[in-house]
C-alpha positions as CSV (number, residue, x, y, z in Angstrom):
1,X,23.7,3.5,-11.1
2,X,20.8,2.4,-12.8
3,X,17.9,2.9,-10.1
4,X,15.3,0.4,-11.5
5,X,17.5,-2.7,-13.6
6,X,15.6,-4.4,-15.8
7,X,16.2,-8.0,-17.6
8,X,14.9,-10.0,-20.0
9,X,12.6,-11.7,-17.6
10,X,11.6,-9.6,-14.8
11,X,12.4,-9.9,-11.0
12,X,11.1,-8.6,-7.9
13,X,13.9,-5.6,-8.1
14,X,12.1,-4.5,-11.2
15,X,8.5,-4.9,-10.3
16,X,8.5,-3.4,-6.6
17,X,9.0,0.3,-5.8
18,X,11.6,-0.8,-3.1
19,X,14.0,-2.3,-6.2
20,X,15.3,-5.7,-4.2
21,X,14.4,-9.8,-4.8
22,X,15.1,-12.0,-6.6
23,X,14.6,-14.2,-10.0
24,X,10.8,-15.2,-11.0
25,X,10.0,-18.4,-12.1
26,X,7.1,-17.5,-14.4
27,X,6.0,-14.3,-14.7
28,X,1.9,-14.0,-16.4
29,X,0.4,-10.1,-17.1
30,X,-3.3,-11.4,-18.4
31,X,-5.1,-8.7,-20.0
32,X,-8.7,-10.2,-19.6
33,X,-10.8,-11.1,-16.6
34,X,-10.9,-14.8,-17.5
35,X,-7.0,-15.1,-18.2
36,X,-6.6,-13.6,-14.7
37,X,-9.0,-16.5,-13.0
38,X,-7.2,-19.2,-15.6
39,X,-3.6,-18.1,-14.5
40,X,-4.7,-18.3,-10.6
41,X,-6.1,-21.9,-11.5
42,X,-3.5,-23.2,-13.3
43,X,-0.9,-22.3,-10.3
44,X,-3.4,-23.5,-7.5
45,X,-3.9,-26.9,-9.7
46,X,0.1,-27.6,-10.5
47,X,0.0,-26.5,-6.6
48,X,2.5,-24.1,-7.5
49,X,3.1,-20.9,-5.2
50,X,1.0,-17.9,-6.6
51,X,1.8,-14.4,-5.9
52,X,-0.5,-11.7,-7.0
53,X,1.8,-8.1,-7.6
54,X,-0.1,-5.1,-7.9
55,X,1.9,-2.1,-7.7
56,X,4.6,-4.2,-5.6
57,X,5.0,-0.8,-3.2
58,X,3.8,-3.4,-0.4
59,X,6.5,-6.1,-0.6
60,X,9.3,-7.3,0.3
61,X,10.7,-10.5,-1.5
62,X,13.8,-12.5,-1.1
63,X,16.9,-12.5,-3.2
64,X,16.5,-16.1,-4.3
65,X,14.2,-17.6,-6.8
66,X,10.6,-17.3,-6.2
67,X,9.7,-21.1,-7.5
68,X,6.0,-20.4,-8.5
69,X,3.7,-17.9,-10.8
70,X,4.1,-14.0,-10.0
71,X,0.8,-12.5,-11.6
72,X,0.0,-8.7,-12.4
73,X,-3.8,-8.1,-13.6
74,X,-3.2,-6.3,-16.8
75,X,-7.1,-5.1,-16.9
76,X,-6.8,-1.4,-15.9
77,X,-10.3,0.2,-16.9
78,X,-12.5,2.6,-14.8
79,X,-16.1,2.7,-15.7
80,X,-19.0,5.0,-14.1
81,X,-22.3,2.8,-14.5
82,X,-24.9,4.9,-13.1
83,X,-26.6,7.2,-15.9
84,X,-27.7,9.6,-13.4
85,X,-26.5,9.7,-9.9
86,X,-29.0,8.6,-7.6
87,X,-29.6,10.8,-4.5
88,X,-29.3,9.0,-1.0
89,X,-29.6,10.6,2.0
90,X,-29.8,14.1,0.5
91,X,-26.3,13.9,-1.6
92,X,-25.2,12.7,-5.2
93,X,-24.1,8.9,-5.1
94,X,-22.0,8.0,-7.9
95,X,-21.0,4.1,-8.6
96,X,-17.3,3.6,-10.3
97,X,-16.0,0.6,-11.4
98,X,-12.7,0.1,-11.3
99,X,-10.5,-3.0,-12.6
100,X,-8.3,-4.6,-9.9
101,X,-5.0,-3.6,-12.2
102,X,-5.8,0.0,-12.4
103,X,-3.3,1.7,-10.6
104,X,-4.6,3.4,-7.8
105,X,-3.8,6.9,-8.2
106,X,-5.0,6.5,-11.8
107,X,-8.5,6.1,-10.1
108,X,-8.1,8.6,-7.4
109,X,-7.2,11.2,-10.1
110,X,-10.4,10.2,-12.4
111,X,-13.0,10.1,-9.4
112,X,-11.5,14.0,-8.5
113,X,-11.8,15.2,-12.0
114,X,-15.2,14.1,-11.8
115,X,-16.1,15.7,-8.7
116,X,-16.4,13.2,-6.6
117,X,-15.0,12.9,-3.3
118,X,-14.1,10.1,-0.5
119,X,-10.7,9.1,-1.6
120,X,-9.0,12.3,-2.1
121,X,-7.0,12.3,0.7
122,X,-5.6,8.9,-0.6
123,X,-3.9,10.4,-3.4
124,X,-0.8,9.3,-4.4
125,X,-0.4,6.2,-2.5
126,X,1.4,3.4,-4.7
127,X,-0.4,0.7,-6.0
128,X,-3.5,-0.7,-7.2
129,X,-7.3,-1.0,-7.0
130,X,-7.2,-4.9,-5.8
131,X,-4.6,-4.0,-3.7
132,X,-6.1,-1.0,-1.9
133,X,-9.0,-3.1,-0.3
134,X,-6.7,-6.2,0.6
135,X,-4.8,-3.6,2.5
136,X,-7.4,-1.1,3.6
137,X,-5.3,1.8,2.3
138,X,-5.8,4.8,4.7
139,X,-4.2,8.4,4.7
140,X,-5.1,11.8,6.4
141,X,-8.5,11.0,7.5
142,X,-9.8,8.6,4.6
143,X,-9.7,5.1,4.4
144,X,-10.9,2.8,1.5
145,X,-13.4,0.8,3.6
146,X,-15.7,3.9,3.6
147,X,-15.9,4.2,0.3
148,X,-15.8,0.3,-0.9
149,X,-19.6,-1.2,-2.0
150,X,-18.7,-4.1,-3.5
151,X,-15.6,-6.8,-4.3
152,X,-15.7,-8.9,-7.1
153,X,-13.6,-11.5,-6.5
154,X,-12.4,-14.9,-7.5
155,X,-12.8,-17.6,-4.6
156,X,-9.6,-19.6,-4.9
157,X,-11.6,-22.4,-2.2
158,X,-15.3,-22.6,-3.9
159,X,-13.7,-22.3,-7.7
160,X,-16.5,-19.2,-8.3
161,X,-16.8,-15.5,-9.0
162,X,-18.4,-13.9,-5.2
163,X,-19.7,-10.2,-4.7
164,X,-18.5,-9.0,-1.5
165,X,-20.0,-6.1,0.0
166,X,-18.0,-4.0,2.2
167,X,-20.0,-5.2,5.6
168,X,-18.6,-8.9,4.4
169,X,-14.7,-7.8,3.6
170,X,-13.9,-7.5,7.2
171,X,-12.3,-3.9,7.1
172,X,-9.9,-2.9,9.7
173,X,-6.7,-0.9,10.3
174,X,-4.9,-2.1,6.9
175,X,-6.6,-5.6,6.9
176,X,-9.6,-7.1,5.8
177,X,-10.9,-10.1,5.3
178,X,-9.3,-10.9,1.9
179,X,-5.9,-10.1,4.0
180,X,-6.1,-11.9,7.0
181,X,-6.9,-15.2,4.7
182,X,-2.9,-15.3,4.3
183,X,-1.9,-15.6,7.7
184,X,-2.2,-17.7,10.6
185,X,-1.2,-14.8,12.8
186,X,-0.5,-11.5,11.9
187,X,2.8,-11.5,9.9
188,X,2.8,-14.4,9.8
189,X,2.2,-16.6,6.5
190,X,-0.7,-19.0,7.0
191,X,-0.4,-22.5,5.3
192,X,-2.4,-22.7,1.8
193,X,-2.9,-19.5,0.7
194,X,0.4,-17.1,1.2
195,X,1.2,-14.6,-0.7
196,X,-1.9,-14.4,-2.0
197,X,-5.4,-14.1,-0.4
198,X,-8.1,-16.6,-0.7
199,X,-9.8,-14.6,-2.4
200,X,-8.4,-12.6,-5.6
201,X,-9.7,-9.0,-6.4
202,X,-11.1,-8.8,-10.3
203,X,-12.8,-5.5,-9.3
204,X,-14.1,-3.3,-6.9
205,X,-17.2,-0.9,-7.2
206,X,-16.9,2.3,-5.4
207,X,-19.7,4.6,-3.8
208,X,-18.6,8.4,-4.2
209,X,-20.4,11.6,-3.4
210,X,-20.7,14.4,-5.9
211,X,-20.6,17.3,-4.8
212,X,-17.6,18.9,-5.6
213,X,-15.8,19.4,-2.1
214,X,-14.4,17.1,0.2
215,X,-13.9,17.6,4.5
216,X,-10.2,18.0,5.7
217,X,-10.5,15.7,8.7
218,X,-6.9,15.4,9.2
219,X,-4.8,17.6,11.3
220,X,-1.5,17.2,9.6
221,X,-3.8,18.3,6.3
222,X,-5.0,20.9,7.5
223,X,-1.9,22.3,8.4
224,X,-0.9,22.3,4.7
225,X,-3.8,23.7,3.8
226,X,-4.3,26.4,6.3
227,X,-7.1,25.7,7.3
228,X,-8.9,24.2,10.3
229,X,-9.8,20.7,11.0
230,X,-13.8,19.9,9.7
231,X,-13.4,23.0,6.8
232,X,-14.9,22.3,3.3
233,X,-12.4,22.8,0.2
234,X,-12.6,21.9,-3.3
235,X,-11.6,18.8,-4.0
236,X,-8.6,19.0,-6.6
237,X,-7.4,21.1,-3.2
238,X,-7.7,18.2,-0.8
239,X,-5.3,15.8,-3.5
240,X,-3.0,18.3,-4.4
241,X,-2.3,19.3,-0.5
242,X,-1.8,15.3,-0.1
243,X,0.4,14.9,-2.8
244,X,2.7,18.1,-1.5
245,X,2.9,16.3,2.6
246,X,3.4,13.0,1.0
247,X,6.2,14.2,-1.6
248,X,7.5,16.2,1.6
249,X,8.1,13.0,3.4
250,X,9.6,10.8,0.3
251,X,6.3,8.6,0.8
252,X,5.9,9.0,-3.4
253,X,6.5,6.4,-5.4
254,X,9.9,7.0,-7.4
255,X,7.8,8.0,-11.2
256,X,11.1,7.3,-12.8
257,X,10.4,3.4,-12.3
258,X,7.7,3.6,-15.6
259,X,10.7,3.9,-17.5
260,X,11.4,-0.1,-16.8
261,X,9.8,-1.6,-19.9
262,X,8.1,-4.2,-17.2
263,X,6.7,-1.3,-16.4
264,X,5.5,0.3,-19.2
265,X,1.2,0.8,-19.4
266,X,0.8,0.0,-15.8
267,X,0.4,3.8,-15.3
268,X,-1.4,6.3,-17.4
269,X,1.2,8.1,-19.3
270,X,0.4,12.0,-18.8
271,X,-0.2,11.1,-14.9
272,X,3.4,9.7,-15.6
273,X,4.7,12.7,-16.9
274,X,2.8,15.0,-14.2
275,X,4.2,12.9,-11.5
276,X,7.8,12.8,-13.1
277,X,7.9,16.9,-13.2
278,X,6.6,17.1,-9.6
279,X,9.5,15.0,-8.7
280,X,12.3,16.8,-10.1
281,X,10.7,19.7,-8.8
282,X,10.4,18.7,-5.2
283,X,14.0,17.2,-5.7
284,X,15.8,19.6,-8.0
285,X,17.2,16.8,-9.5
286,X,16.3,14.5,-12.8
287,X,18.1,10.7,-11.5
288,X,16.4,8.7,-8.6
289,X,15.0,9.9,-5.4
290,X,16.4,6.6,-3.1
291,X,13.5,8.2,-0.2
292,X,10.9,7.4,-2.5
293,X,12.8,3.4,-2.9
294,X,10.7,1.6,0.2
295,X,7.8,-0.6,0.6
296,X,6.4,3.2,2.1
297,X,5.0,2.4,5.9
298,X,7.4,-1.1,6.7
299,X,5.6,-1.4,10.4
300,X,2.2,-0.7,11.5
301,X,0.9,1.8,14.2
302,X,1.0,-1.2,17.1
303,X,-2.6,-1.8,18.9
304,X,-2.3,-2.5,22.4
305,X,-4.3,-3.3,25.2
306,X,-4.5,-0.7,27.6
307,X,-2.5,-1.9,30.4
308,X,0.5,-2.1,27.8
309,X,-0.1,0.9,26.4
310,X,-0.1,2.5,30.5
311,X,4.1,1.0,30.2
312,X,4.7,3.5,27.5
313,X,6.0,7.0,27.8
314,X,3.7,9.8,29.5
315,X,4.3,11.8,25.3
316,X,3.9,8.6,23.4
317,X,0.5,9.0,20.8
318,X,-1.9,7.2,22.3
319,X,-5.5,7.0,20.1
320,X,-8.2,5.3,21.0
321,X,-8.9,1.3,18.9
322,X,-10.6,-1.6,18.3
323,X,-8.5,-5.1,18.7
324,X,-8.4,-7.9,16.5
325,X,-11.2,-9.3,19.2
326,X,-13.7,-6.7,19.0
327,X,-12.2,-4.8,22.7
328,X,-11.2,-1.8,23.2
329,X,-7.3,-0.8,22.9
330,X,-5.0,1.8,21.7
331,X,-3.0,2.7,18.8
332,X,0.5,4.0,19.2
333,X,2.7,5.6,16.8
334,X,5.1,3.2,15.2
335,X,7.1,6.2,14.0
336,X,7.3,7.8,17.3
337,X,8.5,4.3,19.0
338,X,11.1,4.1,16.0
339,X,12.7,7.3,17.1
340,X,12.2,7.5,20.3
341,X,14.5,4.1,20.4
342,X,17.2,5.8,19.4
343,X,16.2,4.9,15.1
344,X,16.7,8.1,13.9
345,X,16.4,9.8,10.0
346,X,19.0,8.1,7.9
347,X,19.9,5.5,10.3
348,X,22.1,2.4,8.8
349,X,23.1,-0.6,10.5
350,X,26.5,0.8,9.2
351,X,27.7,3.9,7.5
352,X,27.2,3.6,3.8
353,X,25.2,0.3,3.9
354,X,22.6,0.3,1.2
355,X,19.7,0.3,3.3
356,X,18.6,2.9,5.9
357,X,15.4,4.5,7.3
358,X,14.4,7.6,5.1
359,X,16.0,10.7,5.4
360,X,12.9,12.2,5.8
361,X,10.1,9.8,7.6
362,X,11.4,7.3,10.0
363,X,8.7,4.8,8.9
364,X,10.3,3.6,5.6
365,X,13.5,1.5,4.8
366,X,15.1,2.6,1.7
367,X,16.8,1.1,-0.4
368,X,20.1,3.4,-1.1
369,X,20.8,1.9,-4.4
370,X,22.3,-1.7,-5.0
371,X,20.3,-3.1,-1.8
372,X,19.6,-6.8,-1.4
373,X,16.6,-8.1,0.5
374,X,19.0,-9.5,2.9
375,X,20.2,-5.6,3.4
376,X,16.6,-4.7,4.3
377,X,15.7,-7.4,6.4
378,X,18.7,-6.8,8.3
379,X,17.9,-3.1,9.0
380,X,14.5,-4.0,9.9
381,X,15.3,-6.7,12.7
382,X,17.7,-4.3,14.2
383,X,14.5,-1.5,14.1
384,X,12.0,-4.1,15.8
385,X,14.8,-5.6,18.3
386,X,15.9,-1.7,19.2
387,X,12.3,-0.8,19.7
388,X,11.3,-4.2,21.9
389,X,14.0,-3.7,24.0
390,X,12.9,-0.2,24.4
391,X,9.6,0.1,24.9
392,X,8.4,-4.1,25.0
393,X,6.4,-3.5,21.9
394,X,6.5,-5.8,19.0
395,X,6.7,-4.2,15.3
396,X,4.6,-6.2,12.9
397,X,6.0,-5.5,8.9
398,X,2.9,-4.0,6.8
399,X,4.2,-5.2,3.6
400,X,4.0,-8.5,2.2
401,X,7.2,-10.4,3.0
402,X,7.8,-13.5,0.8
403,X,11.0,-15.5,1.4
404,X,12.1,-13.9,4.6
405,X,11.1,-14.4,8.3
406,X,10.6,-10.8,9.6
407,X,8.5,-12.5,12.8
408,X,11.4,-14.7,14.5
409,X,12.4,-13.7,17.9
């Protein structure tokens, strides 16, 4: 079975790591800043549905026709502006640039060869740079609001090119500001702009420290590391720890998808390769790794107040939050609700269906090869139904879900 089809004109199966939707009316890769703001304005003119696909590892889209303009920014370049890097605070700041269609671990990877830390322990999560700020991207103690200066971004309402700084973007647990223009209510698609914000990432400037070590501030990291919580390792350490826990887990993207000619230049062909041989190593085995075929998290950690939270389980996680309204709350584990309810590893509606939950982490829905969206929308509703009726806590999807209503009751 061919893992990743691909057609003459691409679909959703081909352009998302979870390999399910359907046909595309127009499909638009522009390779220069302008032709990206020109594709956005012809759509938002014709009033056409726009939908802005990164690395498509954080969507889910129906099997019929999309009936509007799917666009992928084709400009990829990371640039380092600073000639010497300023010192602030006592340590070495360094600005990189990065183009809204580089793919993320492309970046990462760059920024740690150059010794600079604050997004090693993001390493390896699929995607891009316009994508990782529209999502707040966060793993094992890091999160890309701490590290963000600056958005460029096209304004879809004013018709203009804004500058964002990180106070202005709104950052919070995998939102921001650029995200919550979508909906009317979390997960749930708001009336002009869905799938794609208000405001469309053209580039994001990063502020890094150089100084050749980052801080393990995770405990699960640590662990792999063997060392304690708060120690100071090299850097190239910290990323390659992080790729090992996340390959552990399946939560990699599969590499073989950069064999799809849709796919081809997205990624930077020797990371290709590096990632491909870490693959077959972790797998013993050169064909598809159906773990790594997901959307990676499909629910997020659920923030409650805390007289909910008191309803749960004495051994439930319970971490202390911020709500949507500024209060205080607390964040639960999705995972832990998932299996506690009964969703184990490798749990299908029915044996053999195409979809199930990971064999390895109980946070992603796989598709098992020859999926359909309906298949994982059907798996997920039985997930968040099984976990309501458990625990009375509703699972909100993390990807983008386009053509399917993952919110009905």
């Amino acid at each position: 079975m061919n893992a990743f089809p691909s057609f003459d004109e691409p679909t959703f199966a081909d352009l998302t790591t979870i390999g399910v939707g359907g046909l595309i009316s127009r499909f638009v890769e522009p390779r220069s800043r302008v032709g990206v703001i020109e594709t956005v304005e012809d759509a938002d003119s014709a009033g056409l549905p726009l939908c802005m696909i990164g690395g498509g590892s954080n969507m889910l889209a129906a099997d019929e026709p999309f009936e509007g303009i799917v666009l992928r920014d084709g400009c990829r370049s990371i640039t380092v502006p600073d000639e010497a890097a300023p010192v602030e605070n006592g340590e070495h700041i360094v600005h990189v640039n990065a183009e809204a269609g580089c793919n993320w671990d492309d970046f990462v990877d760059f920024a740690v060869k150059l010794g600079l830390t604050g997004v090693e322990g993001l390493s390896g999560i699929p995607g891009t740079v316009g994508a990782s700020v529209v999502q707040n991207i966060g793993a094992y103690g890091q999160e890309v609001a701490t590290s963000v200066e600056t958005a460029e971004v096209w304004d879809r309402e004013t018709k203009c090119v804004q500058y964002m700084p990180a106070a202005e973007l709104g950052f919070a647990y995998r939102s921001s500001a650029l995200k919550t223009s979508m909906y009317a209510a979390p997960g749930v698609p708001g009336p002009r702009y869905f799938p794609t914000p208000r405001y469309v990432v053209l580039s994001v400037t990063f502020r890094l420290s150089h100084r050749g070590y980052g801080v393990v501030n995770n405990t699960q990291l640590a662990r792999a590391l063997g060392a304690p919580v708060g120690s100071k390792l090299e850097i190239d350490a910290i990323r390659t720890a992080v790729l090992g826990v996340r390959a552990a887990k399946g939560m990699l993207e599969d590499a073989g998808r950069y064999a799809n000619p849709v796919m081809q230049g997205t990624k930077r062909e020797e990371n290709i390769r590096v990632a491909l041989a870490a693959q077959q190593r972790e797998t013993d085995d050169e064909g598809p790794d159906w773990d790594r075929h997901s959307c990676g998290s499909f629910f997020m950690n659920p923030i409650l107040p805390a007289a909910d939270a008191s309803a749960l389980p004495a051994d439930a996680p319970r971490f202390p939050a911020i709500a949507t309204d500024g209060s205080p709350a607390i964040k639960t584990s999705a995972a832990w609700l998932i299996d506690h309810a009964g969703f184990h590893k490798g749990y299908a509606v029915v044996p053999g269906a195409p979809a199930s939950l990971s064999g390895r982490h109980t946070l992603a829905l796989t598709n098992r090869g020859g999926a359909k969206a309906g298949d994982i929308a059907t798996l997920a509703t039985a997930v968040r139904d099984g976990v309501r009726n458990a625990y009375g806590v509703w699972l909100i999807p993390e990807p983008v879900v386009i053509g399917l209503d993952l919110m009905a009751a």
